[in-house]
N, C-alpha and C positions, 0 to 999 in steps of 0.2 A: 504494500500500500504506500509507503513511505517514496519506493524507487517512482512510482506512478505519478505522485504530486508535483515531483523533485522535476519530471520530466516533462509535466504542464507546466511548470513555472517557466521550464528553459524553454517551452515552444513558444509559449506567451512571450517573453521576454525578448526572444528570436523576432516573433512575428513583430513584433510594436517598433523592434530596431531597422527591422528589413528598409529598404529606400522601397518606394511604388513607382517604378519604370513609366507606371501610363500617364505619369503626370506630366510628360517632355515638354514645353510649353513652346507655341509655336517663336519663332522673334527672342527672349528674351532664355536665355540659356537656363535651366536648374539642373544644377549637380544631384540633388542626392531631398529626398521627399521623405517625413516618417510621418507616419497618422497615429497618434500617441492614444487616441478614444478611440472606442468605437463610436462613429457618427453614418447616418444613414448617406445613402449615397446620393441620395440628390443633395445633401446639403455640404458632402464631400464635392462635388463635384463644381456645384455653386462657388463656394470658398475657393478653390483652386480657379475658376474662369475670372472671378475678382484678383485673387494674387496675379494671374496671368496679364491682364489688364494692366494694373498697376503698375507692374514692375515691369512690365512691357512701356508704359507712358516714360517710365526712370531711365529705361534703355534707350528711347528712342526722341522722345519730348513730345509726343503724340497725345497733344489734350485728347483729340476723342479716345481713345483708351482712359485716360484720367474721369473722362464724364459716365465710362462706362463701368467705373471701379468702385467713386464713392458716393457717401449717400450725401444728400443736402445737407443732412445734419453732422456731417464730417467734423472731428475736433480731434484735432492734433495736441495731444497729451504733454509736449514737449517744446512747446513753441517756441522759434531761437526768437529774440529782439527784431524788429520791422518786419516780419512776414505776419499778415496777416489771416486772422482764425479765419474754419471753414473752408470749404473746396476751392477756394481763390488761390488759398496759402502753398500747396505745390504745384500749380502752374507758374506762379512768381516763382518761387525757388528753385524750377528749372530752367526758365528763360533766362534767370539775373547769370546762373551760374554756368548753362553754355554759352553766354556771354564769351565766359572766360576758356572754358571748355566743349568746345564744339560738338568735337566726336568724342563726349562723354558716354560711354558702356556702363553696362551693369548685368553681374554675372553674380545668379543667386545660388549661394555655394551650401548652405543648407536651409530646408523649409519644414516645421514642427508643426503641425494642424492639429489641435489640442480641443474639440467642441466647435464653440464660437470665435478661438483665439489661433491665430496664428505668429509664430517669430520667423522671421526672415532675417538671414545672417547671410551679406553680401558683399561682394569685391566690385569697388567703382577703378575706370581705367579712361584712360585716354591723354591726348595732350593740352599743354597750356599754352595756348593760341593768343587769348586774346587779355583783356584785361579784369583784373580783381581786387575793386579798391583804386588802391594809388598805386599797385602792382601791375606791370603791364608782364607777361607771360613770353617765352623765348623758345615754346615749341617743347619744352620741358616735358616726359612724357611726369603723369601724375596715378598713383594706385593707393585708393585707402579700400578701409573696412568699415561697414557698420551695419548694425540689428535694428527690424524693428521689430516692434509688439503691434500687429492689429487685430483689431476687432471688427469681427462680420455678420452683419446680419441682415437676413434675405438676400442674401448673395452680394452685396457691398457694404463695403469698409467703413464703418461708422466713425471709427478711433484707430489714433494712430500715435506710440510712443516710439523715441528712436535717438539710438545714438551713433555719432561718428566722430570715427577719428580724426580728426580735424587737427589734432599736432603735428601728425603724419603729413596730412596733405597741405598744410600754412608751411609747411617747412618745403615741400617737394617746391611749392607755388615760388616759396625766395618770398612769402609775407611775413614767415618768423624763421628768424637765425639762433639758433643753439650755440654758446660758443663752448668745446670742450672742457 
């Protein structure tokens, strides 16, 4: 009885780490998918064509994917300083910022689908073309990381917390200098 339990826990634990292959999303790359609930499948399915969306608009800067991701009542949990709350708030934040970087990528390197919540842990890439700030850019190529926490419901993104590395990439940009 004991070897039987021992060997549900490891199928269970197997299954819940497994990646789900059918989640490849068309445009915007995901490495590696885990579905940590059980969640029925339209609403598996719902949540992942929102992630797709999204992180497809972050790849690409294609508001209509952004209109198609979140909801009216969208509230970004994290708000940096001058970006404005609500669904305005990363359309701003991607225009201001391929500004600076044009052919800004985004390559989602793992994605946790937990209920109603998902974390998205991502690699941003490309170069520093143009200007950021009082910083003007010299083709620098530029790569950070950052997660976020969203929240989905009815199949768009209501909430959205999120952090980035941003020392990494003010330093790649030449806006902050470290001195040994």
């Amino acid at each position: 009885m004991q070897n039987r339990s021992l060997l549900f826990c490891l199928l269970a634990v197997s299954a819940l780490s497994q990646p789900a292959p059918s989640f490849a999303a068309d445009g915007v790359k995901i490495d590696n998918v885990t579905v940590a609930t059980t969640i029925p499948d339209a609403q598996r399915d719902s949540t992942m064509e929102a992630v797709r969306a999204f992180y497809g608009f972050w790849d690409t800067g294609d508001e209509t994917l952004l209109k198609q991701a979140i909801a009216e009542s969208f509230t970004d949990r994290t708000l940096p300083a001058g970006r404005r709350q609500g669904p305005d708030g990363p359309a701003f934040a991607s225009r201001n910022f391929r500004a600076a970087v044009p052919d800004l990528r985004v390559e989602l390197e793992k994605v946790i689908l937990a209920g109603n919540y998902v974390t998205v842990h991502m690699k941003f890439s490309g170069r520093f073309t143009g200007v950021f700030g009082q910083t003007a850019g010299k083709g620098q190529p530029i790569a950070f990381i950052a997660t976020d926490l969203v929240k989905i419901e009815d199949g768009r993104i209501t909430d959205n917390g999120h952090i980035e590395d941003n020392l990494t990439l003010f330093q790649e940009m030449g806006v902050v200098k470290i001195n040994p």
